[in-house]
Every structure is written in C-alpha cells, then in structure tokens.
C-alpha positions as CSV (number, residue, x, y, z in Angstrom):
1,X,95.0,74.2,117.1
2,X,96.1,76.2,120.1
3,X,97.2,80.2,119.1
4,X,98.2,83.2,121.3
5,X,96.3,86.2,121.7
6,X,97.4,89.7,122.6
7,X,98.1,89.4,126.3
8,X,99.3,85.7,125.7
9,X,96.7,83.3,126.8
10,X,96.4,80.7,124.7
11,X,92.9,80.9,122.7
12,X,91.8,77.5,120.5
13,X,91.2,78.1,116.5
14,X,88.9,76.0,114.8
15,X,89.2,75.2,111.5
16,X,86.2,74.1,109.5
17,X,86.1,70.7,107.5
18,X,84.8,72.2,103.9
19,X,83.7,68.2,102.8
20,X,81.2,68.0,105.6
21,X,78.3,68.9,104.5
22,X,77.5,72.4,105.2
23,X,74.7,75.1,105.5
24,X,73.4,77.3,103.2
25,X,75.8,80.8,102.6
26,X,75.7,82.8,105.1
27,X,74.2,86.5,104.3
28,X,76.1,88.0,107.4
29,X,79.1,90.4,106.7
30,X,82.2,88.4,107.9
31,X,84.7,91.0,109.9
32,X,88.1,89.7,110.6
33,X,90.1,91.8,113.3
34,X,93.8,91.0,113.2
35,X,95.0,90.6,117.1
36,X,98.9,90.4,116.2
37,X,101.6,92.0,118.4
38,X,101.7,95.4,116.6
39,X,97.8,95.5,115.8
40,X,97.3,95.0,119.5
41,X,99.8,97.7,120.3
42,X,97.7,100.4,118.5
43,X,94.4,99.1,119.8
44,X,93.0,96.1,118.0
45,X,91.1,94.7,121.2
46,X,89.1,97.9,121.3
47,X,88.5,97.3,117.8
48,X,87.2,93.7,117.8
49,X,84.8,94.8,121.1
50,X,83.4,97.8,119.3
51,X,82.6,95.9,116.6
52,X,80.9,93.3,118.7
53,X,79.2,95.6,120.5
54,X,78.1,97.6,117.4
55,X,76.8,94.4,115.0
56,X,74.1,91.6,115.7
57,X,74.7,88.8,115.3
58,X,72.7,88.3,112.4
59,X,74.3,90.9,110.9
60,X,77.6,90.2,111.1
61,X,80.5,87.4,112.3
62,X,83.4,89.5,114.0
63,X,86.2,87.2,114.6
64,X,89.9,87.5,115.4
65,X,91.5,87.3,111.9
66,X,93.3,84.0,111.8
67,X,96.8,85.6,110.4
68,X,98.2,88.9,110.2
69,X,96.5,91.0,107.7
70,X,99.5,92.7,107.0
71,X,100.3,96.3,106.5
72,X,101.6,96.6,110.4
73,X,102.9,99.6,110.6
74,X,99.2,100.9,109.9
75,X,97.3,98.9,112.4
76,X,94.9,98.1,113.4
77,X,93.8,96.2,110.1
78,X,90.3,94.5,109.9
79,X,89.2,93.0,106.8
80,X,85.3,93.4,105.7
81,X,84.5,90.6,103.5
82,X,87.9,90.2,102.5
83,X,88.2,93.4,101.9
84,X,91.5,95.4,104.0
85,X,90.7,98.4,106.1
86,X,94.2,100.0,107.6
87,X,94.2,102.4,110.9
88,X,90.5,102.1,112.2
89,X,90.1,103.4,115.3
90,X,87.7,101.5,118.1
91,X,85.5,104.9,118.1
92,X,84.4,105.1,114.3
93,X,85.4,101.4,113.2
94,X,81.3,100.6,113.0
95,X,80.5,103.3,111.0
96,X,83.5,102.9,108.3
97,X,82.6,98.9,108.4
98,X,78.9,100.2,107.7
99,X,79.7,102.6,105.1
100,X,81.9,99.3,103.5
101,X,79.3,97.2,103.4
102,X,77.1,100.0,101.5
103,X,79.6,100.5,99.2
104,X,82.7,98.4,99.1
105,X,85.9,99.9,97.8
106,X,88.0,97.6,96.3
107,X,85.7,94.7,95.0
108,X,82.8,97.2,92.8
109,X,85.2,97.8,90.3
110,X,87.2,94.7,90.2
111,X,90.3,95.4,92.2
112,X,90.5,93.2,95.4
113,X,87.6,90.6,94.0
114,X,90.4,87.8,95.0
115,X,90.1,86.5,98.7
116,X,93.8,87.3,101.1
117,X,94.8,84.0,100.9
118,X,94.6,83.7,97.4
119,X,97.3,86.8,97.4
120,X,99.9,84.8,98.5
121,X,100.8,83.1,95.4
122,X,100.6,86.4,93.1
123,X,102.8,88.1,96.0
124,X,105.4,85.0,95.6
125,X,105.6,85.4,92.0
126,X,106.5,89.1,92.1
127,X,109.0,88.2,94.6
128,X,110.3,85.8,92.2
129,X,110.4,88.0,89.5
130,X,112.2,90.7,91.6
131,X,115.0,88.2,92.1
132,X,115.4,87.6,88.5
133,X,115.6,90.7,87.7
134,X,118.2,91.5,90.2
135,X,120.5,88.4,89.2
C-alpha cells in the first residue's frame, strides 16, 4: 500500500500476514512516531531520528505510526508499546521513552491495557450514546 509522508513522497506500508507462520514475540519495545500533517509541523521527523539514533536495534523497533495517534493539537504524539505520549520534543524524547519503558504509565495500573486500535469501537459507542442522548 502506497502512503504519504511529511514532505509528500510516497513511502510503501507493509502490512504483515498474521496466518503465516510467525516468530517468536519480540522482546524489543515497539515505538510508533505519528508522521501526520500537524505532527510533522511541530517536529515529528526530529522525533522519529532521535529515537533512531538513540535505540538499537535490539532494543527497540521505531517506526512511522501507521495512522494518526490523535490528540493533534499536542503533537508530536509517539506511542510506547501502545502506550500515547503527547508533545515530546526531538531533544528529551529518548529519555521520556526510557523512563516509559521502566515504568509505564497507563498500563501498571490497568488504564490503557487495551491496544489503539481496539479504542475505536469503545470511542464509537460513546459517540453513539452522545447522540441518543441529544435526540
């Protein structure tokens, strides 16, 4: 699947085939930068290369985030293990990403333990609930 990036060259997203038989988990921190428009206005690319600059790659896959992580007017967002971090900055984004990984905010006690895809469905149905109760 062809996508644009931030300076709009097209870039190629592959998608993996989950029935194929596939390795063992991986123990690596996955780090998804999102490269939309407004992301990329505040500094996203600076982002995703400090991050690749600051983590092996045993350590860690950094990746452009394959949708918008939301949250825009806070940018850039990355999301550690599922987890969403708003406003990092390219110059201390390692060391918050770190300091995530040693103690994660959101999934230790409970909140967040769903992945961001599965948060489309539970945002649906408040939106669907909304417009009940405004009818």
């Amino acid at each position: 699947m062809l996508k644009r990036d931030c300076q709009d060259r097209e870039i190629v997203v592959q998608y993996v085939d989950m029935n194929e038989t596939t390795p063992k988990p991986d123990a690596r921190a996955t780090i998804k930068v999102c490269l939309e428009p407004s992301c990329c206005q505040r500094g996203a690319e600076n982002v995703l290369r400090a991050l690749k600059l600051g983590f092996a790659p045993e350590e860690a896959l950094v990746m452009p985030a394959s949708r918008c992580l939301s949250g825009c007017g806070m940018g850039p967002n990355i999301a550690v293990n599922d987890n969403i971090i708003r406003g990092v900055a390219p110059i201390s984004v390692v060391e918050k990403v770190r300091s995530e990984l040693d103690n994660p905010s959101c999934k230790a006690d409970g909140i967040g333990s769903r992945s961001i895809d599965d948060l489309d469905s539970v945002l649906d149905d408040i939106d669907l609930l909304d417009s009940h109760d405004k009818a």
